[in-house]
One Martini backbone bead per residue (centre of mass of N, CA, C, O) as a GRO file, in nm:
protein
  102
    1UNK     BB    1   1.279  -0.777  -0.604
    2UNK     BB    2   1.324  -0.542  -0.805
    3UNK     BB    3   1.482  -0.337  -1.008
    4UNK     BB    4   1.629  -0.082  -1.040
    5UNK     BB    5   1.518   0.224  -1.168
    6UNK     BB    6   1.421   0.479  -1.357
    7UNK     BB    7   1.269   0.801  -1.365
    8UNK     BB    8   1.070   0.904  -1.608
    9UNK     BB    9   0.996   1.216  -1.725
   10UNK     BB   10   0.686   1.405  -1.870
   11UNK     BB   11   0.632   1.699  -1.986
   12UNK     BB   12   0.263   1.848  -1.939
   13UNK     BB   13  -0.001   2.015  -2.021
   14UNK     BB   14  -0.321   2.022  -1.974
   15UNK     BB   15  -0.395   2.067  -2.264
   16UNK     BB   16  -0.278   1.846  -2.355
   17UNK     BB   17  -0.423   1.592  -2.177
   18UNK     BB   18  -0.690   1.685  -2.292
   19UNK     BB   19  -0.628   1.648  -2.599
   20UNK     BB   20  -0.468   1.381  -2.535
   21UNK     BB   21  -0.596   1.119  -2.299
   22UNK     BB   22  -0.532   0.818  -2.378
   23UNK     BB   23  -0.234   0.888  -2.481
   24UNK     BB   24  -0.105   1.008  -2.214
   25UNK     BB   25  -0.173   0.743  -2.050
   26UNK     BB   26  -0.013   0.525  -2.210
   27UNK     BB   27   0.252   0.653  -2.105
   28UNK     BB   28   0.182   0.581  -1.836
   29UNK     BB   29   0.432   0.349  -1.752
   30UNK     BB   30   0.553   0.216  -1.537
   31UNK     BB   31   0.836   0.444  -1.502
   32UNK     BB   32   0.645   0.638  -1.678
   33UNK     BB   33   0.602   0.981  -1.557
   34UNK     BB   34   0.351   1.277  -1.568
   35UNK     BB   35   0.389   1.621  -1.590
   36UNK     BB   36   0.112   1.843  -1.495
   37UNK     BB   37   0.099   2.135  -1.602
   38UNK     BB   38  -0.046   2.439  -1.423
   39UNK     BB   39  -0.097   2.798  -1.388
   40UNK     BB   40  -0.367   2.739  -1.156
   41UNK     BB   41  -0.197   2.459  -1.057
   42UNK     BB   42  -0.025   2.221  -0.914
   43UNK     BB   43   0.154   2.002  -0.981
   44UNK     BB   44   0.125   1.675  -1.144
   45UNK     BB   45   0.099   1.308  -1.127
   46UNK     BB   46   0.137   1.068  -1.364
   47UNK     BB   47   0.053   0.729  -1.268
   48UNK     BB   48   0.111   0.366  -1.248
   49UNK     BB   49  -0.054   0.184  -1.035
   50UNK     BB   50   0.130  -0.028  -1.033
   51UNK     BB   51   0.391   0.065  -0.967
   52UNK     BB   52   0.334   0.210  -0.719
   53UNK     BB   53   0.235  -0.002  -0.565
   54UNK     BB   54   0.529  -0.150  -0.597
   55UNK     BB   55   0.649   0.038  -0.448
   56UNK     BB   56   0.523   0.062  -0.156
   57UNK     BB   57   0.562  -0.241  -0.125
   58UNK     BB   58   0.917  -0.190  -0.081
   59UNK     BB   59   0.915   0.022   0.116
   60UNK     BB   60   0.771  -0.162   0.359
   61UNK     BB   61   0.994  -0.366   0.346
   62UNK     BB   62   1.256  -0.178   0.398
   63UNK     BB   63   1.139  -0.086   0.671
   64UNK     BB   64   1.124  -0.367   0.832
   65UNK     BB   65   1.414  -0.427   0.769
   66UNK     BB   66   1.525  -0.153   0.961
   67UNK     BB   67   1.383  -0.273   1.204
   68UNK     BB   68   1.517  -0.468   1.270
   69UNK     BB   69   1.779  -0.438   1.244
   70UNK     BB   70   1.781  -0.241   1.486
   71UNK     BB   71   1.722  -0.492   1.668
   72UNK     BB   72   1.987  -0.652   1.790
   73UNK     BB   73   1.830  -0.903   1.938
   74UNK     BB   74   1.672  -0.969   1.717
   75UNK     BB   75   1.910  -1.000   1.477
   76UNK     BB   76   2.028  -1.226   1.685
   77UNK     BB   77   1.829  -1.432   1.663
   78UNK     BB   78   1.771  -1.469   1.363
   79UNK     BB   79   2.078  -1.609   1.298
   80UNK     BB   80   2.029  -1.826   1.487
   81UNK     BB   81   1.772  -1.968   1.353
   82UNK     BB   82   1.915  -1.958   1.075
   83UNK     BB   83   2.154  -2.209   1.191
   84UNK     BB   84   1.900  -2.420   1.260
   85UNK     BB   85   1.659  -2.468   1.000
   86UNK     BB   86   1.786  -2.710   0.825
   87UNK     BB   87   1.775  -2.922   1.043
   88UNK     BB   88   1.503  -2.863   1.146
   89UNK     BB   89   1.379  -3.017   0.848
   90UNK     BB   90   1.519  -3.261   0.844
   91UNK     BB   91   1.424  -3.365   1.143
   92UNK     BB   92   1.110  -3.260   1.218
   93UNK     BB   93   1.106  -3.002   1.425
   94UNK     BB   94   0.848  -2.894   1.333
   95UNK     BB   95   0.535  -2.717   1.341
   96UNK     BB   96   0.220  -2.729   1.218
   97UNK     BB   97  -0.020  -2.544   1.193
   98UNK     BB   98  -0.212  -2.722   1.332
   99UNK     BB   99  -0.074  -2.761   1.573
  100UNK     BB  100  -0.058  -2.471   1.645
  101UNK     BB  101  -0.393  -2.378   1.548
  102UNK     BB  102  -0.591  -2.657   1.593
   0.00000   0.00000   0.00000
């Protein structure tokens, strides 16, 4: 998981946007992200597409993991089999994929 940082963010015009359309791209990168205002349209950002995707899919992780947490049946099967698995790997109580699903 990334470690969390800071969200820069940074004001401009739509007309500054539109007239250094390459440069002010170029600033939105990792969590640098521009704020585009404009007189006749609700404010945008413009994100970098890979920092977002990386965010989304830490969000959706760390989803997962407050649901299984929330299921405490779960979540004690889950620790249960986590104290005998190094063990179990140790003297190859394991199913291969192919033996399961082959």
């Amino acid at each position: 998981m990334a470690k969390a940082c800071a969200i820069n963010v940074r004001k401009v015009t739509a007309t500054q946007l539109r007239g250094s359309m390459s440069n002010r791209l170029r600033q939105a990168k990792n969590n640098n992200v521009l704020l585009v205002e404009n007189r006749r349209q609700p404010a945008k950002y413009v994100v970098d597409k890979e920092w977002l995707d990386t965010l989304v899919q830490e969000r959706e992780s760390t989803l997962a993991t407050v649901e299984i947490l929330a299921d405490r049946d779960l979540t004690s099967r889950l620790v249960a089999l986590a104290a005998t698995i190094d063990d179990d790997v140790k003297n190859n109580r394991l199913y291969s994929m192919d033996e399961v699903f082959g």
